[in-house]
Phi, psi and omega in degrees: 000307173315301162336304203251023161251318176318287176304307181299343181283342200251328173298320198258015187193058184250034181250010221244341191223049146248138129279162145242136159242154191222135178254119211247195177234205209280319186266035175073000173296113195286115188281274196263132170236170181248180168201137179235145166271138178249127199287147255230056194316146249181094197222075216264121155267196191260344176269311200220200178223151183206129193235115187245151154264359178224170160268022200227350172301133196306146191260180169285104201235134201241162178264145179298352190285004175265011204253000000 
């Protein structure tokens, strides 16, 4: 079930669980930037579903009808 929330989360928000690092060199110029996936947080109530990319980050809060 986490699994089939995981794919609709990554498909339909996947700008919202990318970070960038940017890498820069001694005169503040950017040399390298990265992008890394951030894995998703997954939080089933009795009402609703709540999708965080941190624990301190505002959540995504989905209805159980994509399930």
């Amino acid at each position: 079930m986490k699994e089939k929330i995981r794919e609709y989360v990554l498909k339909n928000y996947k700008n919202h669980f990318i970070k960038r690092k940017v890498l820069r060199d001694s005169r503040g110029h950017i040399t390298k930037t990265t992008i890394q996936e951030v894995d998703p947080i997954i939080t089933i109530k009795k009402t609703h579903i709540e999708v965080q990319n941190n624990k301190d980050a505002s959540p995504i809060i989905l209805s159980k009808d994509i399930l």
